[in-house]
C-alpha positions as CSV (number, residue, x, y, z in Angstrom):
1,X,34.6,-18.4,-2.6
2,X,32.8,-19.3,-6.3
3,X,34.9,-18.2,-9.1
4,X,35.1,-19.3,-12.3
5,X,37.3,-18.6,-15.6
6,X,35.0,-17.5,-19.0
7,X,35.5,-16.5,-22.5
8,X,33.3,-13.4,-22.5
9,X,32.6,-11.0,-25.7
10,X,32.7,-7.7,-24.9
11,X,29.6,-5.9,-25.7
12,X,30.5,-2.0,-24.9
13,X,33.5,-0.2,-25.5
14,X,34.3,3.5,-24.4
15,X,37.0,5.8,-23.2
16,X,35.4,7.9,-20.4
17,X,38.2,10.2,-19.0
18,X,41.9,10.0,-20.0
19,X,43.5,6.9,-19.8
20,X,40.2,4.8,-18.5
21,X,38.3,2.4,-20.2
22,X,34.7,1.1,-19.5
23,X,34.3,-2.0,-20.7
24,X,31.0,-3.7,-20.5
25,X,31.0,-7.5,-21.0
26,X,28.1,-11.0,-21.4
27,X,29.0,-12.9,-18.4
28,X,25.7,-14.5,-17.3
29,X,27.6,-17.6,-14.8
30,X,30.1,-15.0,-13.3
31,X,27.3,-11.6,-13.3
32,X,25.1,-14.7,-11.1
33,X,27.1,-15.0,-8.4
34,X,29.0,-11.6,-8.3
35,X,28.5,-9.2,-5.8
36,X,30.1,-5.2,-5.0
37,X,33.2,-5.1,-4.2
38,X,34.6,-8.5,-5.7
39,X,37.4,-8.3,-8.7
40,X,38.1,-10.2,-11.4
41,X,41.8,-11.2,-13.2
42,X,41.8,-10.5,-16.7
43,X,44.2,-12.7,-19.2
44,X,46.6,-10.3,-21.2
45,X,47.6,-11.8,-24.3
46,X,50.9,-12.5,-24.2
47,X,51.5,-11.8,-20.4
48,X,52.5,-14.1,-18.0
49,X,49.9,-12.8,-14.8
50,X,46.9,-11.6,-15.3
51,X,45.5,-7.7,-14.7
52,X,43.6,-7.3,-11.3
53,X,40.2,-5.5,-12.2
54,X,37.5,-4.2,-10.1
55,X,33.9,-5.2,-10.7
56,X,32.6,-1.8,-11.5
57,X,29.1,-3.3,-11.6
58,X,26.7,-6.1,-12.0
59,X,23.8,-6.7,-14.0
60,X,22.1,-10.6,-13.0
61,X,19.1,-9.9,-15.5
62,X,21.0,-9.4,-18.5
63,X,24.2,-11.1,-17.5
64,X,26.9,-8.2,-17.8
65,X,29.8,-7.1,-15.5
66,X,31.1,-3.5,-15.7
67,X,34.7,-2.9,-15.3
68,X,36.4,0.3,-15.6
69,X,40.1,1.1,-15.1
70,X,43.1,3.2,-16.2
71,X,46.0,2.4,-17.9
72,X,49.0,1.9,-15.4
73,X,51.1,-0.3,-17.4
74,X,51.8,-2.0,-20.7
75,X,49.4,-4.4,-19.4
76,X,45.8,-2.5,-18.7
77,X,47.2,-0.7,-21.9
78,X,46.9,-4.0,-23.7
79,X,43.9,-4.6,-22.4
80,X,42.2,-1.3,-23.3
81,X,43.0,-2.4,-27.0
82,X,39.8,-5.0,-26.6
83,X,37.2,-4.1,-29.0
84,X,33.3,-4.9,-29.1
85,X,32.6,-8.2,-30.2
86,X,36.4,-9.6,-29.1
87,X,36.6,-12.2,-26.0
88,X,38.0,-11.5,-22.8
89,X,39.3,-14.5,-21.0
90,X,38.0,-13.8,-17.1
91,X,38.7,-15.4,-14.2
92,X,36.0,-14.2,-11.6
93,X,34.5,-13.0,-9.2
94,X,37.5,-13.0,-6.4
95,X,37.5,-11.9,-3.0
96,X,35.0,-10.8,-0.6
97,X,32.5,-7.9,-1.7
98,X,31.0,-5.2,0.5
99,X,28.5,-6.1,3.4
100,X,25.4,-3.2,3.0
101,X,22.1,-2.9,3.7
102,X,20.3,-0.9,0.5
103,X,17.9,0.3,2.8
104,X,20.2,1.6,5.4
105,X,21.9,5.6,5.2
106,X,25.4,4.6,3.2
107,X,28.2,6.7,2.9
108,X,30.7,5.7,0.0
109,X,34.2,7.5,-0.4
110,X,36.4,6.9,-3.4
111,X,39.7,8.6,-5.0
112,X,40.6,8.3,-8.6
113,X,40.6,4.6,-9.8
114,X,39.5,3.7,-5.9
115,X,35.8,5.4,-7.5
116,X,34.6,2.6,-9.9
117,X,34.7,-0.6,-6.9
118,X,32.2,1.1,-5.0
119,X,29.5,2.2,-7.8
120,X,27.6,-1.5,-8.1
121,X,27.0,-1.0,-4.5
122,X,25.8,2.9,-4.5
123,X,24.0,2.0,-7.5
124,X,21.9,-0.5,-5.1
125,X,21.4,1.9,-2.5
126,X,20.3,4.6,-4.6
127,X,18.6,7.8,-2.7
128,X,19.9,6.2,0.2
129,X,23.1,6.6,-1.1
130,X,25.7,9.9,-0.5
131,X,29.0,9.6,-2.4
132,X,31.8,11.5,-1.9
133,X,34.4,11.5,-4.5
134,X,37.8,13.1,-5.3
135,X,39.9,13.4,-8.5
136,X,43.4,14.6,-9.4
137,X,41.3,16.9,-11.7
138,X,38.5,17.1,-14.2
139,X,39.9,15.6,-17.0
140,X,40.2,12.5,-14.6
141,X,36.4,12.8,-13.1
142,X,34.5,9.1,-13.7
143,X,30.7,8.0,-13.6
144,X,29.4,11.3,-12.7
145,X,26.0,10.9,-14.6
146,X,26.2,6.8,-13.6
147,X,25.7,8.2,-10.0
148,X,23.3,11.1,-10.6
149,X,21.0,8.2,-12.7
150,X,21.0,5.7,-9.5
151,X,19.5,8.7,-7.4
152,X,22.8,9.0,-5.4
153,X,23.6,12.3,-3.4
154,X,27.1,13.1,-5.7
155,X,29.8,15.3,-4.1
156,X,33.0,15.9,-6.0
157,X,36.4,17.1,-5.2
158,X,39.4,17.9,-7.7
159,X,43.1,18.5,-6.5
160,X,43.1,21.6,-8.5
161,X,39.9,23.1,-7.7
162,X,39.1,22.2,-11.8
163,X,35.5,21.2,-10.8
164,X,33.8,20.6,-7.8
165,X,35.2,21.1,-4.3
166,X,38.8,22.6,-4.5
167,X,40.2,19.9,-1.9
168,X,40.0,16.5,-0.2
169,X,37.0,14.1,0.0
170,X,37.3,14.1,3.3
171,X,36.1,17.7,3.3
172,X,32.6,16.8,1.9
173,X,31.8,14.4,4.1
174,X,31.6,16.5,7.7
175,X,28.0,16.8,7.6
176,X,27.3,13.5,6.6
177,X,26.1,10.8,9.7
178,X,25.3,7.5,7.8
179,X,24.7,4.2,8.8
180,X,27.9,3.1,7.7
181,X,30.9,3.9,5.7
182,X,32.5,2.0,2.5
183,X,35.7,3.7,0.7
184,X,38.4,2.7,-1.6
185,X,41.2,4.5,-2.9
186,X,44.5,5.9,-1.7
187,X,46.1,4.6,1.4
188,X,46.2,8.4,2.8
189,X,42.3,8.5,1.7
190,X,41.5,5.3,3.5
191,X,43.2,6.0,6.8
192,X,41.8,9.7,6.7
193,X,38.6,8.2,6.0
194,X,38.9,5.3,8.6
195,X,39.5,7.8,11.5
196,X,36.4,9.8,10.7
197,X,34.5,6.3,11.3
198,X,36.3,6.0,14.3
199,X,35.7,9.6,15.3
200,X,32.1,8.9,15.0
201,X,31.8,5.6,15.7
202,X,30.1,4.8,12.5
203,X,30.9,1.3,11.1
204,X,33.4,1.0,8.1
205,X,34.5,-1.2,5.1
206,X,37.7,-0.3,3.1
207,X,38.7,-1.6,-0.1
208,X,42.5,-2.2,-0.5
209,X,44.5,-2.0,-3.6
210,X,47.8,-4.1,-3.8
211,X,49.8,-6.1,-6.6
212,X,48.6,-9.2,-7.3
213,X,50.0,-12.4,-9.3
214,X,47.4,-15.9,-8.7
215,X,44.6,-13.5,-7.2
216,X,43.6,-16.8,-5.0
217,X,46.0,-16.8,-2.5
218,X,48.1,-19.8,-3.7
219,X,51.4,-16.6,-4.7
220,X,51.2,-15.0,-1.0
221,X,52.2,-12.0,-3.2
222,X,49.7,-9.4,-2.0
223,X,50.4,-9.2,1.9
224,X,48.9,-6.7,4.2
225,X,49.1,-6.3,7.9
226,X,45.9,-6.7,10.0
227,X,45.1,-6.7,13.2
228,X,43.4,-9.8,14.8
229,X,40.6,-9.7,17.6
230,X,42.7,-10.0,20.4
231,X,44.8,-6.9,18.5
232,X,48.1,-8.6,17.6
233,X,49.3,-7.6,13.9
234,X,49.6,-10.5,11.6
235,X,50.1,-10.9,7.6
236,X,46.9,-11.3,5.8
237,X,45.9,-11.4,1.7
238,X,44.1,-8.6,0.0
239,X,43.2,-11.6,-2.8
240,X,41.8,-13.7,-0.4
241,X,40.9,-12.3,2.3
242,X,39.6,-9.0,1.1
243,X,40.1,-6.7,-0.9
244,X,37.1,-5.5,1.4
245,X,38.2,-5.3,4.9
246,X,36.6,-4.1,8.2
247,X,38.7,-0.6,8.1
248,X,39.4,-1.3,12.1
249,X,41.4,-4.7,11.4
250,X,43.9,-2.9,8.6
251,X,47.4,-1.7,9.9
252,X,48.0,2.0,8.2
C-alpha cells in the first residue's frame, strides 16, 4: 500500500442532491497512484480523527480526485464548508480498490452514499458498463448524467417510487448476466446482492462501509468478520484489508 498525506486546493465546489457535496480537488502524486475503489482520510479542522471518504474518481492526466459524500455528522458537515481555492489536508489513497477488466461485461450495484465508490470504475468500463442504482428518493439521486456521459447502461430505483423503479436494486438487475459483479452500499444491499452472484455463479467484489479512526490499520477499530480459505471466520480490517472484499470471504 502507497499512500501519502497532501495539502490539496480544491478546484470545484457543488451541492448535487441534499446533504452531498462534490468536491473536485489538484492532487497530481495521490490521482498517480489511485485507483477505484480506494478512500482517502480527510483532516477536519479542529477534529481529532479524520473523515473516511470514498474516491469518487480519478483523473491521472490532469491530477484531480473526485470525492462526493453526505453530511452524517458535525464532521463531513465541517468539511462541506470547504470552498474553491481552500486546501484540504489528504491522506490518500487507502485500501485496496476494485479488480476489473474495462473490457469485460460489468455489473455495478450501489445504494445511496454506497453510489459514488463505484463511479471511477464504471466510468472506465463505459458501454460495457450496466449500473444499477437505488435511492431513498429523488431528492437523494447522485451522478445520473456522470453515468449517462461514460456510456453506462443506468438503471434507477427510489424507495418511494419518486423516480425510476418503485423498489429495490436488486429488482433491476434479474436480466442482467455480466462478467462480474461490484456493489457498495447497505449491508442488506450487499448480502442481497452477494447471493444473486452466488445464485449465478458470477464473480463478485463488495465494498464495505465501517467507522474508521487511523485508516491504516495501526487503531484495529474497523473490524469485520471474514471467512478464510479453509472457511473458518476470523477478524479482518475494512482499512487495511479492504474496503473491497471478494463478497464470498465477508460474514453477513
Amino acid at each position: 500500500m502507497k499512500y501519502d498525506v497532501q495539502l490539496c486546493e480544491v478546484l470545484r465546489r457543488a451541492q448535487t442532491a441534499e446533504n452531498t457535496f462534490d468536491y473536485t480537488v489538484l492532487a497530481p502524486k495521490l490521482a498517480e497512484v489511485a485507483q477505484p475503489g480506494q478512500f482517502a482520510h480527510i483532516y477536519v479542522p479542529g477534529k481529532t480523527l479524520r473523515r473516511p471518504i470514498s474516491i469518487c474518481d480519478i483523473d491521472k492526466k490532469n491530477g484531480t480526485l473526485r470525492f462526493v459524500f453526505q453530511i452524517r455528522g458535525a464532521g463531513t458537515e465541517q468539511l462541506s464548508k470547504f470552498e474553491v481555492g481552500d486546501k484540504m489536508d489528504i491522506l490518500a489513497p487507502l485500501g485496496h480498490g476494485f479488480t476489473f477488466d474495462p473490457n469485460a461485461h460489468n455489473l455495478f450495484i450501489g445504494g445511496g452514499i454506497g453510489v459514488p465508490p463505484l463511479f471511477g470504475a464504471a466510468r472506465q468500463c463505459g458501454k460495457n458498463a450496466t449500473v444499477a442504482v437505488g435511492f431513498r428518493n429523488k431528492d437523494f439521486v447522485i451522478l445520473e448524467d456522470d453515468f449517462h456521459a461514460a456510456g453506462c447502461d443506468l438503471r434507477i430505483a427510489t424507495d418511494d417510487g419518486s423516480y425510476g423503479h418503485h423498489g429495490l436494486v436488486i429488482d433491476l438487475i434479474q436480466d442482467v448476466h455480466p462478467d462480474k459483479i461490484f456493489a457498495c452500499g447497505p449491508k442488506v444491499m450487499l448480502r442481497a446482492v452477494t447471493e444473486f452472484a452466488k445464485a449465478h455463479n458470477i464473480p463478485c467484489e463488495i465494498s464495505l462501509e465501517e467507522r474508521m479512526a487511523c485508516g491504516i490499520g495501526a487503531c484495529l477499530g474497523c473490524a469485520v468478520e471474514l471467512y478464510d480459505e479453509n472457511g473458518e471466520t476470523y477478524m479482518g480490517h475494512v482499512c487495511k484489508d479492504g474496503p473491497v472484499f471478494p463478497a464470498e470471504r465477508v460474514v453477513f
